[in-house]
VOGU-3710 file (C-alpha; in Angstrom, 3 decimals, decimal comma):
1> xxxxxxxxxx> -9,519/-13,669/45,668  -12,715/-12,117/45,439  -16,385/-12,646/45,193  -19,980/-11,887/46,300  -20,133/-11,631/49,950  -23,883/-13,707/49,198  -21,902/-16,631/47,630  -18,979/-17,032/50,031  -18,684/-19,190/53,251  -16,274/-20,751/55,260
11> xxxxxxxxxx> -12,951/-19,096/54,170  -10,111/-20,394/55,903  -6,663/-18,018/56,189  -4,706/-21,598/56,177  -5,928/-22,842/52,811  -7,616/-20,137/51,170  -10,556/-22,088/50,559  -13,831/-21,065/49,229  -17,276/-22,436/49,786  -20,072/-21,548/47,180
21> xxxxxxxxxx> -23,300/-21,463/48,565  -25,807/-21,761/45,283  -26,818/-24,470/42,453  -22,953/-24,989/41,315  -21,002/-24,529/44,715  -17,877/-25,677/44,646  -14,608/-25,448/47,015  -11,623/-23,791/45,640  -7,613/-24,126/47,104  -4,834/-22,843/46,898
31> xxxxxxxxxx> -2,429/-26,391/46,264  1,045/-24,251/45,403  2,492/-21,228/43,978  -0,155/-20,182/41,241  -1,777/-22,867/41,354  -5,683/-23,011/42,745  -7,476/-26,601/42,971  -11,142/-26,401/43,101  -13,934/-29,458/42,970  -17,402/-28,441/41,355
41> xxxxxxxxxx> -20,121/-29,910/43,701  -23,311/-30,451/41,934  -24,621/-30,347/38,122  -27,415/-28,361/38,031  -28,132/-26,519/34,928  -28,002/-23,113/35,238  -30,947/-22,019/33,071  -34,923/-22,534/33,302  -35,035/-24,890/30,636  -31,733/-26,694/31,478
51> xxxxxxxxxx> -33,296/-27,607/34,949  -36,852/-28,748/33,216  -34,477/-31,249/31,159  -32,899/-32,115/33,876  -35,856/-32,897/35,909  -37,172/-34,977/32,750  -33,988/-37,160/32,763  -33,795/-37,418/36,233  -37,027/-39,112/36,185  -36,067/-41,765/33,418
61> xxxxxxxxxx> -32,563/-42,207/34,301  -32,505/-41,220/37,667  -30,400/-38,490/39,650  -26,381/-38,227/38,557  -23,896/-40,283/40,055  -20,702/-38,944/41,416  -17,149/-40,342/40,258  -16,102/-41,584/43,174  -19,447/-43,678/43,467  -18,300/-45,872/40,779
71> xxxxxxxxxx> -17,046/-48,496/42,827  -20,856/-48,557/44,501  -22,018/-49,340/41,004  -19,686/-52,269/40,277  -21,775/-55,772/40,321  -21,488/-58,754/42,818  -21,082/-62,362/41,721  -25,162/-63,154/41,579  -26,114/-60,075/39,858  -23,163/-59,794/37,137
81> xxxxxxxxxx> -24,282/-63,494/36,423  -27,728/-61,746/35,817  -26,546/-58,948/33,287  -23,487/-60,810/31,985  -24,819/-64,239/31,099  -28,405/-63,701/29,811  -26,718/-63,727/26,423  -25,195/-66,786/26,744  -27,675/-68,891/28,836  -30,576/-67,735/26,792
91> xxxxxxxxxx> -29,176/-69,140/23,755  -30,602/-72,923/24,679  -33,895/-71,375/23,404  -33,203/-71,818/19,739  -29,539/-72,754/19,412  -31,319/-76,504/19,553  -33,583/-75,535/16,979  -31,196/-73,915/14,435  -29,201/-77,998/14,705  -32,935/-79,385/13,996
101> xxxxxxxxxx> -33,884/-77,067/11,466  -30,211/-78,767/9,719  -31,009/-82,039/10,085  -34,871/-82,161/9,128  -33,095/-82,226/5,621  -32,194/-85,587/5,777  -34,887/-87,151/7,552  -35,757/-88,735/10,724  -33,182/-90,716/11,136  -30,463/-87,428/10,897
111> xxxxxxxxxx> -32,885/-86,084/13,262  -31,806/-88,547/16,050  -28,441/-87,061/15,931  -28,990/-84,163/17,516  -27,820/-84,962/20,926  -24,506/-85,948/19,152  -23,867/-82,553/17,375  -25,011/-81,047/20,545  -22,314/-82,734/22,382  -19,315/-81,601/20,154
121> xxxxxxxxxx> -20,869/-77,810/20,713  -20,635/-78,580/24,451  -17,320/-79,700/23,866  -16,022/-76,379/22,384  -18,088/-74,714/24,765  -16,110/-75,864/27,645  -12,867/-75,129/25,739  -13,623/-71,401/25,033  -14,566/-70,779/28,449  -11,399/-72,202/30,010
131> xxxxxxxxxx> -9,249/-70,072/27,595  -11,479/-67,046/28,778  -11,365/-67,677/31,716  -7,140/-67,451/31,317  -8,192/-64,346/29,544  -9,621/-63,018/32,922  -6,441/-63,421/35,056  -4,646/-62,226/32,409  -6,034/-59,452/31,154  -8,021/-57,851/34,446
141> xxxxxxxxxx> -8,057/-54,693/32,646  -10,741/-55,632/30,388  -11,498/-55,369/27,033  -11,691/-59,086/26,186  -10,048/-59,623/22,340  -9,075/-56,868/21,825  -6,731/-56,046/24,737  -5,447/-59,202/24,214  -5,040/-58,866/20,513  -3,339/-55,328/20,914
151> xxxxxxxxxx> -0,690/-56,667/23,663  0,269/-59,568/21,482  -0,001/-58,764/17,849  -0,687/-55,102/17,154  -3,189/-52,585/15,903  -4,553/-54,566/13,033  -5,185/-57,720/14,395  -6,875/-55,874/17,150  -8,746/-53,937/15,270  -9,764/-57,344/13,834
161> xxxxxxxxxx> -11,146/-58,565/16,725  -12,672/-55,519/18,098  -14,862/-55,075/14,655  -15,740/-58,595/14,786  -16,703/-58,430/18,796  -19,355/-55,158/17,579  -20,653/-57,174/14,779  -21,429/-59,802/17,049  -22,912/-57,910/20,158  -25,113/-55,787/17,497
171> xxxxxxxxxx> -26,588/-59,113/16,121  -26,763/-60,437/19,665  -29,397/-58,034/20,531  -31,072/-58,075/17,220  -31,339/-61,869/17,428  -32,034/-62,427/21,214  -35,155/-59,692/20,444  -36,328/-61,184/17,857  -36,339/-64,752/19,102  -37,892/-63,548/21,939
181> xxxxxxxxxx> -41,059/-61,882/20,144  -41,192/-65,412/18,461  -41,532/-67,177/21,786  -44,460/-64,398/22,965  -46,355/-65,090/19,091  -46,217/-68,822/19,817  -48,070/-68,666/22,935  -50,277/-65,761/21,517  -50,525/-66,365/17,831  -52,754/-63,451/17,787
191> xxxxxxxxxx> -50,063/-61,048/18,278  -48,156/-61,980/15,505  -48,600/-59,037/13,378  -47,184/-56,618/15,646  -44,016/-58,764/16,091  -41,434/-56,279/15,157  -43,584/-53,221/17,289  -43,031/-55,209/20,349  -39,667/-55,698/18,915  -38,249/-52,438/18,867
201> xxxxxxxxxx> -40,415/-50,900/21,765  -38,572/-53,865/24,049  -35,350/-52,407/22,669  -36,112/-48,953/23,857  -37,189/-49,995/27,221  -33,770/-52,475/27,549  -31,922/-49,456/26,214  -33,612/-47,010/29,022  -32,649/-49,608/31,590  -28,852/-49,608/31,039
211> xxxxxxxxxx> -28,927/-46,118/30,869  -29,771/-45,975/34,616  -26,512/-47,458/35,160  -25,258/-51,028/36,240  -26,451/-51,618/39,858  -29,860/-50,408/38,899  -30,103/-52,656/35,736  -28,564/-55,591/37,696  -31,621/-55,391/40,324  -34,156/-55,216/37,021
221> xxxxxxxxxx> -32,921/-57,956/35,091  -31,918/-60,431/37,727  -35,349/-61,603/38,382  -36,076/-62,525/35,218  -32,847/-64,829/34,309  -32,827/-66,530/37,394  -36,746/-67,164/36,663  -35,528/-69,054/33,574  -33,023/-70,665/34,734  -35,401/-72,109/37,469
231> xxxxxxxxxx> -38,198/-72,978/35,166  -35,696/-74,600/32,461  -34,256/-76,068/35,176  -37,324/-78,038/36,723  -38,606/-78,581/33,247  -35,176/-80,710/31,873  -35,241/-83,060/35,488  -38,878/-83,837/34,983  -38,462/-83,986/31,310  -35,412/-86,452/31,860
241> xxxxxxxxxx> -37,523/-88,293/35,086  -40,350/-89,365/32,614  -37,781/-90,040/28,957  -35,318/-92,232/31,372  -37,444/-93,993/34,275  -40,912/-93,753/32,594  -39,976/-94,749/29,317  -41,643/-91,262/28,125  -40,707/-90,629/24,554  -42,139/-91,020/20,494
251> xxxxxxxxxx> -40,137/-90,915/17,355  -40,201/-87,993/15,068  -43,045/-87,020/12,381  -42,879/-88,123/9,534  -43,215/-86,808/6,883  -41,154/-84,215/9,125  -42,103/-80,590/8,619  -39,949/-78,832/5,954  -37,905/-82,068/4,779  -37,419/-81,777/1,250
261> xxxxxxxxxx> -38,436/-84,742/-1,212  -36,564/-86,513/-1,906  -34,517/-85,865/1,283  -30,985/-85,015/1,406  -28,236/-87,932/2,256  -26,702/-87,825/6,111  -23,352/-86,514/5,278  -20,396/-84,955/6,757  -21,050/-81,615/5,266  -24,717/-81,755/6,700
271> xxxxxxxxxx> -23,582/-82,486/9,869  -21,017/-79,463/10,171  -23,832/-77,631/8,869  -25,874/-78,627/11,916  -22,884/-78,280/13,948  -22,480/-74,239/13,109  -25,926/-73,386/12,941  -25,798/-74,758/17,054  -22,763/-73,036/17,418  -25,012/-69,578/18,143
281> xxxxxxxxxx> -25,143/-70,838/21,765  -21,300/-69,702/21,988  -22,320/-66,092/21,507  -21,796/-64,001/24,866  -19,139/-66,405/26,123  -16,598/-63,586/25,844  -18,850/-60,617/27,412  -17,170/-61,087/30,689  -13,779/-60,964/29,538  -14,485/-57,490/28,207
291> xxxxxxxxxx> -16,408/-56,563/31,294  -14,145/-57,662/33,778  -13,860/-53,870/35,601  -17,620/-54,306/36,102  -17,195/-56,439/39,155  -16,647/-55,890/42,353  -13,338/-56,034/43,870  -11,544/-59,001/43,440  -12,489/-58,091/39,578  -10,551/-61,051/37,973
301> xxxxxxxxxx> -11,677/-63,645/40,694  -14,851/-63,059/40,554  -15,346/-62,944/36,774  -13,660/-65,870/36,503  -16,095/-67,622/38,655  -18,985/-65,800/37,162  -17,692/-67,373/33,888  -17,259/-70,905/35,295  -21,001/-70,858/36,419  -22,458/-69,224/33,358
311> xxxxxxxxxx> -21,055/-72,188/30,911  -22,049/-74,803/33,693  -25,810/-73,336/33,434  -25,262/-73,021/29,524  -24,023/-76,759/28,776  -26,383/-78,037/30,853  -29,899/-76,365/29,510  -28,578/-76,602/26,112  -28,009/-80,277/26,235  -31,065/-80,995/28,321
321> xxxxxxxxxx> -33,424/-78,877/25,693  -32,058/-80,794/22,820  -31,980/-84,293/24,757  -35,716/-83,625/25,470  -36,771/-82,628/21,492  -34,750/-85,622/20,113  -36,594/-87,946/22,941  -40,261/-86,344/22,110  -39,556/-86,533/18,447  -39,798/-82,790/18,453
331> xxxxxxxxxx> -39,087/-80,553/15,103  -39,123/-76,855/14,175  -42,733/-75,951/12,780  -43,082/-72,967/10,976  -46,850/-73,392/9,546  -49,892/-72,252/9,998  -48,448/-70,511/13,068  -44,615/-71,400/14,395  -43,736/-73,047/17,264  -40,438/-72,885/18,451
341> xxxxxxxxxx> -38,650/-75,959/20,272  -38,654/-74,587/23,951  -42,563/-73,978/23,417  -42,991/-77,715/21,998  -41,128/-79,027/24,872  -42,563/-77,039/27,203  -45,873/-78,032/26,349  -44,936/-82,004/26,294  -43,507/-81,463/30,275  -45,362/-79,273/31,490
351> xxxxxxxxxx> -49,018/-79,817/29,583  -50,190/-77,507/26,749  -52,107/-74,238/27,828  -51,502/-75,140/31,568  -50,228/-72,090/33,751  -46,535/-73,983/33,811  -46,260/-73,613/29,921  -47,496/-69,797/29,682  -45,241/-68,883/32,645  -42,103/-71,137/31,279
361> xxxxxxxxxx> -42,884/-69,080/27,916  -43,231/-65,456/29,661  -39,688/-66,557/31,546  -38,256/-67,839/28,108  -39,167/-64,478/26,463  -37,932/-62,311/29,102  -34,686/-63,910/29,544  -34,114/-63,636/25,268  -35,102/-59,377/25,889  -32,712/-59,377/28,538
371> xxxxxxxxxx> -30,001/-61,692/26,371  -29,731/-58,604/24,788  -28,617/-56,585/27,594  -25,164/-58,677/27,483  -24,516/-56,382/24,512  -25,882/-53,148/26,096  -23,117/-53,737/28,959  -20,286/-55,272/27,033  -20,725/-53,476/23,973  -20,358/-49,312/24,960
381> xxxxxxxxxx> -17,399/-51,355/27,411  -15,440/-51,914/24,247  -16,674/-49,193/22,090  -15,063/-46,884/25,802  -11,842/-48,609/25,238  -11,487/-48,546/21,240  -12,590/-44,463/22,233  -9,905/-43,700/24,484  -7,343/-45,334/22,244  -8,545/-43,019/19,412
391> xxxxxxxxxx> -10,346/-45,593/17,532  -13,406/-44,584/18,047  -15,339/-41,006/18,154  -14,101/-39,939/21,875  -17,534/-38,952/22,972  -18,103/-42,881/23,212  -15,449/-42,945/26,073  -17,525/-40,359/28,729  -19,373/-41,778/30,984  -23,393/-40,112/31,668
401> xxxxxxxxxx> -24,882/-39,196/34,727  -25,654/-42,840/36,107  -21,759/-43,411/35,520  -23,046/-45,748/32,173  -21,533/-45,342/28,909  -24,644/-43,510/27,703  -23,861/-42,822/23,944  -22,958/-46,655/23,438  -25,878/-48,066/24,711  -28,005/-45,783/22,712
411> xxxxxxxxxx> -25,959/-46,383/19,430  -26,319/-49,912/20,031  -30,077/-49,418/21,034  -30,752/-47,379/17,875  -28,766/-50,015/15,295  -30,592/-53,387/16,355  -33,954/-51,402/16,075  -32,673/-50,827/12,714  -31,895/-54,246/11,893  -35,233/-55,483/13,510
421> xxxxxxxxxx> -36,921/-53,545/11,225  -34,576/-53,981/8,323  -35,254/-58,168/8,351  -38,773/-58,333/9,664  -37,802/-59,355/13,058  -37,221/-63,079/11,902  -35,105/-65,298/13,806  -33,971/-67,297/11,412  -33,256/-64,630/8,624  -30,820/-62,614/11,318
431> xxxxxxxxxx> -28,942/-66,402/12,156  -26,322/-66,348/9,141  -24,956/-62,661/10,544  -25,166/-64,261/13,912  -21,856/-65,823/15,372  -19,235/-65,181/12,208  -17,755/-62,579/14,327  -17,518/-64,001/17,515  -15,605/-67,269/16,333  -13,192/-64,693/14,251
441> xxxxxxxxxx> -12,798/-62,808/17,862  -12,236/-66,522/19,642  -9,721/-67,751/17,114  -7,403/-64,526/17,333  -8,444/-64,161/21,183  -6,819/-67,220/21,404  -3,886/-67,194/19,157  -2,828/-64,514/21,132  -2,553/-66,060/24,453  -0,696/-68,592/22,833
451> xxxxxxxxxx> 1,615/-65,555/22,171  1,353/-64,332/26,117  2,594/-67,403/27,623  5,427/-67,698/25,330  6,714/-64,669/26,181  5,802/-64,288/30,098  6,385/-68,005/30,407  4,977/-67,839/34,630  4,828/-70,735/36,139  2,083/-73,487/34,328
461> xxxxxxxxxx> 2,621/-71,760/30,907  2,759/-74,675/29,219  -0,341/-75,912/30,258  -2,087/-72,945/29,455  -0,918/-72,304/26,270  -2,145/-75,775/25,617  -5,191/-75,019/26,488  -5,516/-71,921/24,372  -3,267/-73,689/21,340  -5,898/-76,310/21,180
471> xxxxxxxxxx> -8,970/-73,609/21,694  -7,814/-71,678/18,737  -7,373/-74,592/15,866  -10,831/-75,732/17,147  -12,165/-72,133/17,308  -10,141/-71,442/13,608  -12,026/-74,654/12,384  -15,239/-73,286/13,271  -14,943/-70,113/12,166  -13,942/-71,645/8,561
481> xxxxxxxxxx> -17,267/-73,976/9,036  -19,748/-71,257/10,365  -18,385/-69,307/7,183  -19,099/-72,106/4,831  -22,346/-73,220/6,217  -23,775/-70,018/6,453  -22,981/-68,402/2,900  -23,503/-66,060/0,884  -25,369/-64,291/3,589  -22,294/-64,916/5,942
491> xxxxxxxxxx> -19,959/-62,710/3,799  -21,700/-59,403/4,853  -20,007/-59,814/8,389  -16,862/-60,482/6,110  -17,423/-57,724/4,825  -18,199/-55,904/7,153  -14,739/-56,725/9,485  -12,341/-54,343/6,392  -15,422/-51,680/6,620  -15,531/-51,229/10,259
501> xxxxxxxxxx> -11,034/-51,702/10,827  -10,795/-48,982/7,959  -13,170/-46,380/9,824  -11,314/-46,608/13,200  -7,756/-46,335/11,523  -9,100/-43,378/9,615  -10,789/-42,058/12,872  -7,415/-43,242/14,637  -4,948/-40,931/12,208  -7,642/-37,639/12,415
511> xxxxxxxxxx> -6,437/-37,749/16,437  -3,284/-38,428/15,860  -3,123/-35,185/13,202  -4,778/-32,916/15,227  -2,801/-34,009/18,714  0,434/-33,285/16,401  -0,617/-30,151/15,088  -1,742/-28,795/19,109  1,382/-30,286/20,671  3,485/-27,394/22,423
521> xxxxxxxxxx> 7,137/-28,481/22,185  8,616/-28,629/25,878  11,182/-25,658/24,695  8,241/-23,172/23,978  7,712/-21,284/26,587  4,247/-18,423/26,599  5,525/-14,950/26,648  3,781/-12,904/28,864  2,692/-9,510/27,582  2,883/-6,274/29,577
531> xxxxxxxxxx> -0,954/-5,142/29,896  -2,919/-5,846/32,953  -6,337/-7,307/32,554  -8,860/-9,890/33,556  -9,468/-12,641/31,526  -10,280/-16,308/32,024  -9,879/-19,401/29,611  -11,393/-23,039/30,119  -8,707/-25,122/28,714  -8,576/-29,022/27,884
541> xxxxxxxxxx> -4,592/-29,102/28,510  -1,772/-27,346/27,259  -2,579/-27,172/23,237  -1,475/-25,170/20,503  -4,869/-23,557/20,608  -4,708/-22,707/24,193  -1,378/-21,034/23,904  -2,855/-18,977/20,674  -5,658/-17,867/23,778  -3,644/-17,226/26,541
551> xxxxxxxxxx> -0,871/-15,469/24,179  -4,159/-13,127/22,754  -5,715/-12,986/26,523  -2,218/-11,187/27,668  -3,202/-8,593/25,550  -5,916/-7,658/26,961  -5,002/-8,297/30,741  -2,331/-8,810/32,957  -4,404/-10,876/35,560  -5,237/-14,436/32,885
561> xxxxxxxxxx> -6,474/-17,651/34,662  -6,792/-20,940/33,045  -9,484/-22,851/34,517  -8,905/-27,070/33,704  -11,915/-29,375/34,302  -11,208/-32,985/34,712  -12,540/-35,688/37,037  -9,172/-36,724/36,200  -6,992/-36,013/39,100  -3,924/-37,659/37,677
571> xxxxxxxxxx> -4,281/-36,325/34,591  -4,897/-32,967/36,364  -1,511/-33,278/37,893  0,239/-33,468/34,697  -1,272/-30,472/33,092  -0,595/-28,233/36,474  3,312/-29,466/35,819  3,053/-28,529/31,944  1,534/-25,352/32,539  4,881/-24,651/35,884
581> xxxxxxxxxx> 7,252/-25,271/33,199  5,794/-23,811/30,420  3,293/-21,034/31,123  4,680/-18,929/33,383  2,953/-16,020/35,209  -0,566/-17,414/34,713  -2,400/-19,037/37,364  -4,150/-22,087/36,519  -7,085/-23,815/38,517  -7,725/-26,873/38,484
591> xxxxxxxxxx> -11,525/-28,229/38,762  -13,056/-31,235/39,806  -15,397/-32,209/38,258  -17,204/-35,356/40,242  -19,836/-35,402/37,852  -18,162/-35,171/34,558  -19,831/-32,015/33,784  -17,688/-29,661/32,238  -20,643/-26,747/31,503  -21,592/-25,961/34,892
601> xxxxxxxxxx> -18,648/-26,415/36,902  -16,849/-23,933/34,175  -19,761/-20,709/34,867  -19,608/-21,550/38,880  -16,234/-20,974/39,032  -16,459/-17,574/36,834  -19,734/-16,339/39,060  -17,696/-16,911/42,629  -14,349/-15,303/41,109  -16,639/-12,451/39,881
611> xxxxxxxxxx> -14,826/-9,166/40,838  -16,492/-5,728/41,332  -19,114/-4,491/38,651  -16,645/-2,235/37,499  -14,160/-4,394/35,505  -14,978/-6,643/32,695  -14,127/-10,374/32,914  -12,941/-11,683/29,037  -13,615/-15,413/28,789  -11,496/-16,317/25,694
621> xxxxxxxxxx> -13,178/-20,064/24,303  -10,337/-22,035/22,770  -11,459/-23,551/19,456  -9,478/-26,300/16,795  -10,871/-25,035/13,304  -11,040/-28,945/11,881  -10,860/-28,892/8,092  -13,825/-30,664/6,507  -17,710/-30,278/8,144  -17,714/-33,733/8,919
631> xxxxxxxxxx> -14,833/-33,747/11,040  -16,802/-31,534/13,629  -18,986/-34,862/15,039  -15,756/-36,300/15,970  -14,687/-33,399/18,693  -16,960/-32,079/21,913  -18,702/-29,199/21,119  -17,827/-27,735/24,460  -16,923/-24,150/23,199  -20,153/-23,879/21,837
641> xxxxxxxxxx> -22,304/-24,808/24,853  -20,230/-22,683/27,212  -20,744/-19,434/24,863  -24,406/-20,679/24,674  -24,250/-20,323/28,590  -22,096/-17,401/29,072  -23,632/-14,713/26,290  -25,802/-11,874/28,104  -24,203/-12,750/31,466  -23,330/-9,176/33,071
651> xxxxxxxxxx> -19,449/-7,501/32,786  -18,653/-10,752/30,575  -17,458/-10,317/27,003  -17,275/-13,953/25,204  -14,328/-14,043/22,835  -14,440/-17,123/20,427  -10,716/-17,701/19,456  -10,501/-20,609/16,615  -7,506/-22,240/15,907  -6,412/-23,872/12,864
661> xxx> -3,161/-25,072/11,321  -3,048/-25,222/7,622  0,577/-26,871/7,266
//
């Protein structure tokens, strides 16, 4: 072992351990016969402008995180309640309204029966959460749905599911945002104009927010939810004080605003219309099912309880906001300028334009923003999982500095913008998308517990699958309803479901073809060619690619290293056994990489290994040729950032060695 006497500290004869004292230092060991461990310490970029980005990002996102600091990032009870629920809880600020907007149709008298419809929501409500939270213990991995859809019936199904949950946590933050702009223009009609601005530039700064990583986003959006919840709180008891022991209370308008003439009969079918346009305050029930590796240590118990609490708190507001608007005779009213039902109320309790209706507004708006960060944490959660089961692209499955999935919460950022802008940030016009999907996920969510406690049958199955037997034919129900009542524009997310399942099976089979194509078979064994020379190779694992490199780099050198980065011990593990059995003769070190980085960690170990100025170090870049262009955005570009980092580097030739299989 070798290197610049100006790098090198602290060898030790026992272990034959290396300390690199520069940006990138790093220890390196020797863990068995050919075999050298190392563990990259830091990330910093190794060029001028690399370190000017870095110092940008740092700023906005903060300084990285290491691996083993995930745990320190995981979310107590109070905060998890915070990040989890906002979706959820927030929902009482226009699920009421979308049941009122229903029954207006018919008249005042239809009008009355809110509180009824609202009841039967409750109902369901406190169904879905105790078959979630069954979900919880029995599914701690996370995932929600979908793991419980791919245990129990398969890929399709799951796939199902999973499409259905990413329609519905895409429209969660479109809808939360836009509701919540609607709550700021009532108070200040003046800023109506501007609605879908502040729209989108709350969606950046939500988006920004997750990206510095759980803990940090739980201690920014905490505040604000348990603000609401307070203010909603106080504003239902005093509401309820002055309808039940004051005798408070006036019948609706009438003519009511936006009744038809002649108005509609009270019917069934208007009643299950009412019925699924509440059933929006359902949405975010299953976040913490998928998010259950979130919490801290015990996960299950403590998601289960953060469940238990969030659909207390959500029954509760949503029953008191629509108890108050029935009492006050309150109604949507969209002209000259629209005020929603939580500003109506608000202004009834608390006294219109007093300092307890602006700040019950600012609270109600803030808690809708951060409704949507329910999606930002559940849904790059799920898109991680579908990733590293090949579903989706894999660069959705690495985690960024802060330890976040970074590329899902700025997919999701940049697609509800979209949609924002797409539908004119209006409330109502994003409802029919809004909730299809989620009572799809429920129903086969569901179904497929039934499934689990038929086959593990532990001890209170039956009870259970009760439970969840009777939570999916009401869920199924619903679904079928929410459908109906919310056609044609509905059918888009039905639409949708075949579109999104057919991408990740097609994305799904790409993997599969090119792991088949790079598989070595256990029999193959790397010759080893008679030259002597120095060359070095960053490999991903023993592929079909890497053998074509380290078969070319043994004829140019006898001395060939493979250098493996992983924050991956485990995995680690298995590719130093591949490469014992398999690739004889060429030593292989193994790199931690606390940080994820695979860049710097790669050029710090080729700078302390550098030998004298006399021989030239070959670094030979593995490359899988894929067949169309397209295919390219699926796979890292990893080969292409470390020649980009490598080429002019002294004594270093950069050989770019594509592989491609055409059979």
């Amino acid at each position: 072992m070798s290197g610049n006497p100006q790098q090198l500290r602290g060898r030790k004869p026992g272990d034959r351990r290396v300390r690199i004292e520069r940006p990138q230092s790093a220890y390196f060991r020797h863990t068995g016969p050919g075999i050298l461990t190392a563990r990259a310490k830091t990330t910093e970029p190794t060029t001028r402008l690399g370190r000017g980005m870095a110092g940008v990002r740092n700023v906005l996102v903060g300084r990285p995180l290491a691996s083993e600091q995930e745990m320190e990032e995981r979310l107590p009870k109070k905060k998890a309640l915070a990040i989890f629920s906002s979706d959820a809880i927030s929902s009482s600020a226009y699920a009421s309204e979308e049941i009122l907007r229903v029954l207006v149709l018919a008249g005042p008298a239809a009008v009355l029966l809110s509180v009824e419809v609202s009841l039967g929501i409750v109902v369901l409500l406190t169904t879905v959460a105790i078959s979630y939270r069954q979900v919880v213990f029995a599914y701690p991995q996370g995932g929600g749905s979908y793991s419980v859809a791919r245990a129990n019936f398969g890929q399709l199904p799951s796939l199902v599911a999973a499409s259905a949950l990413l329609i519905d946590y895409v429209m969660t933050v479109a809808v939360s945002t836009s509701s919540a702009v609607e709550q700021i223009t009532s108070a200040i009609p003046e800023l109506a104009p501007q609605a879908v601005l502040i729209a989108v530039a709350a969606i950046a700064l939500i988006t920004l927010g997750n990206l510095r990583g759980l803990r940090e986003a739980g201690n920014i959006f905490a505040l604000p939810t348990y603000l609401f919840v307070g203010s909603a709180l106080l504003m239902i008891a005093l509401g309820a004080f002055r309808v039940l022991v004051l005798g408070e209370g006036s019948p609706p308008p009438d003519p009511l605003p936006g009744a038809p003439s002649p108005l509609q009969p009270i019917t069934l079918i208007l009643l299950l219309r009412a019925f699924a346009g509440g059933a929006v305050a359902l949405t975010g029930t299953e976040a913490i099912a998928t998010g259950v590796r979130a919490f801290k240590p015990p996960e299950s118990r403590n998601a289960a309880t953060t469940l238990v609490i969030m659909a207390g708190l959500l029954g509760v507001l949503f029953m008191g906001m629509t108890f108050l608007a029935s009492s006050y005779g309150v109604v949507p009213i969209d002209e000259p300028v629209k005020q929603t039902i939580p500003a109506q109320v608000a202004g009834i309790v608390y006294g219109a334009n007093s300092i307890g209706f602006y700040l019950f507004q600012a609270f109600t708006a803030l808690i809708l923003f951060l409704a949507a960060n329910t999606s930002f944490n559940a849904f790059p959660r799920l898109s991680a999982i579908l990733a590293q089961d090949g579903y989706m692209p894999r660069q959705l499955s690495f985690r960024g500095d802060r330890l976040a999935y970074s590329r899902g919460i700025v997919a999701l950022g940049v697609i509800a913008a979209a949609l924002i802008v797409l539908f004119g940030g209006s409330t109502h016009a994003l409802i029919p998308l809004y909730a299809v999907g989620v009572f799809i996920d429920f129903t086969i969510s569901q179904s497929g517990m039934v499934k689990h406690w038929l086959e593990t049958r532990e001890p209170g199955w039956r009870r259970r699958m009760s439970i969840n037997a009777f939570g999916c034919v009401l869920t199924a129900i619903v679904a079928v309803v929410v459908v109906l009542a919310k056609a044609p524009v509905s059918l888009l997310v039905i639409v949708l479901i075949p579109v999104l399942v057919t991408m990740m099976l097609f994305i799904h089979r790409h993997y599969a073809r090119v792991a088949s194509e790079q598989e070595v078979p256990s029999d193959v064994v790397v010759e080893r060619s008679p030259r002597r020379r120095r060359v070095i190779i960053p490999i991903p694992g023993l592929t079909r690619a890497v053998e074509q490199a380290i078969t070319v780099g043994r004829t140019i050198a006898d001395d060939v290293t493979a250098v493996h980065i992983t924050d991956d011990l485990d995995e680690a593990e298995r590719v130093r056994y591949q490469f014992e059995h398999q690739v004889p003769g060429v030593r292989l070190v193994l790199v931690e990489s606390p940080y994820r980085q695979l860049v710097g960690p790669f050029v710090s170990y080729v700078d302390v290994m550098d030998p004298d100025p006399e021989t030239l170090t070959f670094v030979i870049l593995p490359e899988y040729l894929v067949r169309h262009w397209w295919e390219r955005y699926l796979h890292n570009q990893v080969a292409e950032r470390l020649r980009h980092e490598l080429i002019g580097r002294p004594n270093t030739v950069i050989i770019s060695l594509p592989y491609r299989r055409d059979h």
